[in-house]
N, C-alpha and C positions, 0 to 999 in steps of 0.2 A: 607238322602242319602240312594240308596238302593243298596246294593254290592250281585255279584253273581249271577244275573237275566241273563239267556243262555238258553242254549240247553243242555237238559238231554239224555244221549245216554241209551239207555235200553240196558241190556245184553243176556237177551233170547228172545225167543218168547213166552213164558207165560205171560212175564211181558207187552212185546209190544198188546197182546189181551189183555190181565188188564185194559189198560189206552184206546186202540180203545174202549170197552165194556164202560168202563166210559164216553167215549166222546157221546160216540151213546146215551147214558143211559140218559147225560145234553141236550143231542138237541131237543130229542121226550120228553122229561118229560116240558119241557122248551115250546115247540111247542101245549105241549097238552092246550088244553082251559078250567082249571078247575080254581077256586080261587087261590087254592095254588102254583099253576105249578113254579110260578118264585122263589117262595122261596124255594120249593122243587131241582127247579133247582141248584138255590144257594147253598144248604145242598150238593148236588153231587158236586157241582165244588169246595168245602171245602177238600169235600172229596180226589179228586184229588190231589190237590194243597197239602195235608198233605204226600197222598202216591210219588208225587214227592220229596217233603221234605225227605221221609224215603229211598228213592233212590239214594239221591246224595252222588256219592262214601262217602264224608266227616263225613255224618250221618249215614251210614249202620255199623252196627254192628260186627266188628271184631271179633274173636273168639279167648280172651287169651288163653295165650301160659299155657299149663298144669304147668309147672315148679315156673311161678310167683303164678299161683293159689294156689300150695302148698306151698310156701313161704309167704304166705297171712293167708294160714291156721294155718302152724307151728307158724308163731307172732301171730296170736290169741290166739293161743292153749298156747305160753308162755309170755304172756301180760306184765305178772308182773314179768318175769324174765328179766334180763339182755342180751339180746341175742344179739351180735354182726351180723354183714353184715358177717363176714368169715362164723360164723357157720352156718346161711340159708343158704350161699352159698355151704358149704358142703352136706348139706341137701338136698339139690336140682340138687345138680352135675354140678352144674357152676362158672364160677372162681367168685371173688367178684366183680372185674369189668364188667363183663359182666353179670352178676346179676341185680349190677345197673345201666347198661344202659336198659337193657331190664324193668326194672320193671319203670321205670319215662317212657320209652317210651308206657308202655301200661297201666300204671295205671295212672300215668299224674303228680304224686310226688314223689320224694327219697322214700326210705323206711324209713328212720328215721323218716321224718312226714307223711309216712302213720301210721305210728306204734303211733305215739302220737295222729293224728285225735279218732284212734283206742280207744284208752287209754282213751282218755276226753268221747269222745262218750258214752263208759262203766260207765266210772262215774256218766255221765250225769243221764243216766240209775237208776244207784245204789242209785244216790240221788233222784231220783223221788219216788223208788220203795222199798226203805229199809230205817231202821230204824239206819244202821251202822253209826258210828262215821268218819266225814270227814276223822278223819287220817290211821282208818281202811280201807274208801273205796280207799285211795292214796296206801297205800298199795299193796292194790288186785289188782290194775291197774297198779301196777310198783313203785311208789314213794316213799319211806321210808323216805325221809325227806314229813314232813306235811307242812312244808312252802313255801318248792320247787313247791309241787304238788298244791297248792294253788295258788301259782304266774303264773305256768304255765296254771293254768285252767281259772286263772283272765282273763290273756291276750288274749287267744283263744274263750271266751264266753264271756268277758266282765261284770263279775259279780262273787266272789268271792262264790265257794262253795258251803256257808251257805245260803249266797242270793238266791242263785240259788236254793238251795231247798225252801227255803221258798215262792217262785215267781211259779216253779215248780207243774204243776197238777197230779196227778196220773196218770199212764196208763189207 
């Protein structure tokens, strides 16, 4: 089943010569009588068909909002602290609910589990690339209990830790 096959309305007129240019580019390449012409042609109509892709409103790139991006920074920057929604939110100068509405609306999760993706991610990291004691690296990632940090990294990667370094290739 294919969902979303329509009409792409273009917004300027750079974009509308873009896609004329591509069209004219698939017809005479296509038309021309070399060996290659039709797969050539095919490579152009890829082509297309990608830059339409990156055209429909749904896929074009929004431009977050400055406030979540430093709320994104500030939890990185305090990973392994305990940082509450009030204080990013004071940090950022917006109340806590409208914090997190804004930040699942443009990052696509609460902040709580972006803050933990965050957290394992680093670990992941830390195990691949040091030599530290699992409970050191829960630690540095926020976890002071070792077991907690263990359970919660099981269940997000499916492999406890230790496995996970040892499975694990370097950088």
């Amino acid at each position: 089943q294919v969902n979303k096959v329509g009409r792409l309305t273009l917004p300027d007129k750079a974009l509308i010569n873009e896609f004329e240019a591509l069209f004219e580019q698939i017809e005479s390449t296509y038309r021309e009588e070399r060996r290659s012409s039709e797969e050539l042609a095919i490579n152009l109509l890829e082509r297309l068909l990608i830059r339409c892709f990156q055209e429909t409103p749904e896929n074009r790139v929004t431009p977050i909002d400055t406030r979540i991006e430093e709320a994104c920074q500030y939890l990185s920057r305090n990973l392994s602290e305990e940082v509450n929604v009030e204080e990013v939110a004071r940090h950022v100068c917006l109340s806590p609910s409208r914090l997190a509405h804004l930040f699942r609306e443009q990052v696509g999760v609460s902040i709580v589990r972006w803050r933990e993706d965050q957290r394992i991610m680093r670990a992941k990291l830390l195990l691949q690339t040091t030599p530290m004691s699992v409970a050191t690296i829960g630690q540095q990632v926020g976890y002071d209990d070792q077991l907690y940090f263990s359970r919660v990294f099981r269940k997000r990667v499916g492999v406890s830790p230790t496995e996970y370094r040892k499975c694990a290739t370097p950088l």
